[in-house]
C-alpha positions in Angstrom: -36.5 11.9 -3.7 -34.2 13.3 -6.2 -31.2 12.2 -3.7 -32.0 9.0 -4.1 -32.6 9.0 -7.8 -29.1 9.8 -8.3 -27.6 7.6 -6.2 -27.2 10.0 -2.9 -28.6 8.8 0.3 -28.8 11.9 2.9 -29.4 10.9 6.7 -32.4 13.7 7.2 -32.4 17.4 6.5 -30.0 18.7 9.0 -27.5 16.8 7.6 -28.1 18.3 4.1 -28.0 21.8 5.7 -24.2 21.2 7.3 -23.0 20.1 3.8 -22.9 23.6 3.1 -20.4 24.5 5.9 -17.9 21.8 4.7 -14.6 23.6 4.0 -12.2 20.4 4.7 -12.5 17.0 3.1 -10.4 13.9 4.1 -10.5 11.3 1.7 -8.9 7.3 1.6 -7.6 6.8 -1.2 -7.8 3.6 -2.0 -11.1 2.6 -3.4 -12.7 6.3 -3.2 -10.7 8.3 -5.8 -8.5 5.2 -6.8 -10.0 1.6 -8.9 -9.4 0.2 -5.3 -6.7 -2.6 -7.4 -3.2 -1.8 -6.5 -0.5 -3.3 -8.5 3.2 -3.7 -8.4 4.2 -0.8 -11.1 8.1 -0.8 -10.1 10.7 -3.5 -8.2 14.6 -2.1 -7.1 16.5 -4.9 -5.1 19.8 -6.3 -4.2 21.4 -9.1 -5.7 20.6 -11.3 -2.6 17.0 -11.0 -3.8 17.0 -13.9 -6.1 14.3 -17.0 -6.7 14.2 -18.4 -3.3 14.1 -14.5 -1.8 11.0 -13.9 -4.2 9.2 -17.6 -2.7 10.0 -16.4 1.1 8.1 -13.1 0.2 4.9 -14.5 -1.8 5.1 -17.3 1.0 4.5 -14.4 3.7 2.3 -12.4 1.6 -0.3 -15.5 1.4 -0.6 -14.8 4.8 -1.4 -11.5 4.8 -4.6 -9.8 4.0 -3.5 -6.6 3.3 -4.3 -4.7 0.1 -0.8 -4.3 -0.9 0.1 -8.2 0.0 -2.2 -9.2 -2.5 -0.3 -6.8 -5.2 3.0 -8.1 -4.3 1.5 -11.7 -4.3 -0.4 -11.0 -8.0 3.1 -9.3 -9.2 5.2 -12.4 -8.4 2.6 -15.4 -8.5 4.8 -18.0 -10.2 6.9 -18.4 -7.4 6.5 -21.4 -5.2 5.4 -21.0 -1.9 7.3 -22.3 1.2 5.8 -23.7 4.2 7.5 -20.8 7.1 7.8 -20.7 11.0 6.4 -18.3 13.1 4.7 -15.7 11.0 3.7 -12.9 13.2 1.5 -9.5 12.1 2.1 -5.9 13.5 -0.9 -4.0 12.5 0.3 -1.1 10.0 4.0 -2.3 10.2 4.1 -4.9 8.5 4.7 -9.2 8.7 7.6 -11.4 9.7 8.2 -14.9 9.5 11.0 -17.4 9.0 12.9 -20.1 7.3 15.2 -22.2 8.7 16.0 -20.1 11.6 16.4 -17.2 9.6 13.9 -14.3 9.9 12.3 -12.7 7.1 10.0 -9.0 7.4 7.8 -7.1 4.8 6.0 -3.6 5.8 7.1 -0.4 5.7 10.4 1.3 6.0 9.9 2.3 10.0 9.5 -2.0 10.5 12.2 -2.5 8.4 14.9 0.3 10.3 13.9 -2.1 13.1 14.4 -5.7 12.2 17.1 -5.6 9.7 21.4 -4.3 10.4 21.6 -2.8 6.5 19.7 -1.0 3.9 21.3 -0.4 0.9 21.1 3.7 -0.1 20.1 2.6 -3.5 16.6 1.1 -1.8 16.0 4.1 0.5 16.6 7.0 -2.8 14.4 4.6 -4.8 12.0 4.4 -2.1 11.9 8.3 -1.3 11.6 9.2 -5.2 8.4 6.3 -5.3 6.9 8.4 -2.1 7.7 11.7 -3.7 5.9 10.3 -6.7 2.5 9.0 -4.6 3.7 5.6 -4.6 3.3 3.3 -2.0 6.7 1.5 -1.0 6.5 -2.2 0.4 10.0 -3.3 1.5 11.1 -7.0 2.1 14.6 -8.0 3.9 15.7 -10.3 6.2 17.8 -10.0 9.5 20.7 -9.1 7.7 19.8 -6.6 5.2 17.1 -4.9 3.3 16.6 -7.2 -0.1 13.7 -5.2 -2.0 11.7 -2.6 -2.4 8.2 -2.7 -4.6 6.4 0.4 -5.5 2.4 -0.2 -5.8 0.0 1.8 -7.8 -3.4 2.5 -7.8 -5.3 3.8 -10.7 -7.2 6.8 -10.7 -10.7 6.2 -11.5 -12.2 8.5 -14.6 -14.6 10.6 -12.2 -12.3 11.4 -10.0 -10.5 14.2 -11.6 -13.7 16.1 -12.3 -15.5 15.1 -8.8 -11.7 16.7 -7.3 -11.7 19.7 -8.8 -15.6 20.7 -9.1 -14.8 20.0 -4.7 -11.8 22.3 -5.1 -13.6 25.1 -6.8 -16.6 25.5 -4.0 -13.0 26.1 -2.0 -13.4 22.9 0.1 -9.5 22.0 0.8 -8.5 18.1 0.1 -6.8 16.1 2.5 -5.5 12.3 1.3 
């Protein structure tokens, strides 16, 4: 039918009929309002984080399948990779490994609190401005202190705005 045509496909006709009663709408961002290709848009770090800081982190991101691994990895791709020691995933905070007996974490700031003794203030007001901003904040440290933080971006696709608002002006409320 003229669902189809236009590239809606509706379970049956009951379905259809409890559209009409939506008043919430939780969307993911990533890849529904967004191009679904984040990218490294902003880096703050310490002086610690220099060449071989920047290999350890695209070594651990190879590693990783997350969405925002693959931005960090495409943002610092000339870096050599290192072969590391027990690389370990906690599912949504984040990856550690090591080198040489030292240990080595990326994820978010709650993973970070845990495995590292120091993080610099200048990283965590970076980071809450990035948040603030919509930006997601990927951190990378080792067991002595925090060493970077990377904001990552998603671009808006062009429908989205209009799709948003025509959804906000039936008085469906949006939830990200």
């Amino acid at each position: 039918g003229k669902g189809a045509e236009n590239g809606i496909l509706i379970k049956d006709i009951e379905s259809l009929e409890n559209a009409s009663q939506i008043t919430d709408l939780v969307l993911d961002k990533t890849g529904t309002i967004t191009l679904g290709k984040p990218l490294v848009s902003q880096v703050e770090s310490v002086a610690a984080f220099d060449d071989k800081a920047r290999s350890i982190l695209v070594s651990m991101e190879e590693k990783s399948d997350h969405p925002l691994a693959h931005a960090v990895r495409t943002h610092f791709q000339k870096s050599e990779t290192l072969s590391l020691d027990d690389f370990k995933n906690t599912v949504g905070k984040g990856i550690e490994a090591q080198l040489n007996a030292k240990k080595y974490v990326v994820g978010n700031s709650v993973f970070i609190q845990e495995k590292t003794k120091s993080i610099d203030e200048k990283l965590t007001l970076q980071a809450q401005d990035w948040m603030n901003q919509s930006k997601s904040v990927v951190w990378f440290a080792d067991d002595e202190q925090a060493l970077a933080i990377f904001a990552v971006e998603d671009a808006i696709k062009p429908t989205s705005m209009e799709a948003l608002s025509h959804l906000k002006a039936q008085g469906i409320q949006l939830h990200l």
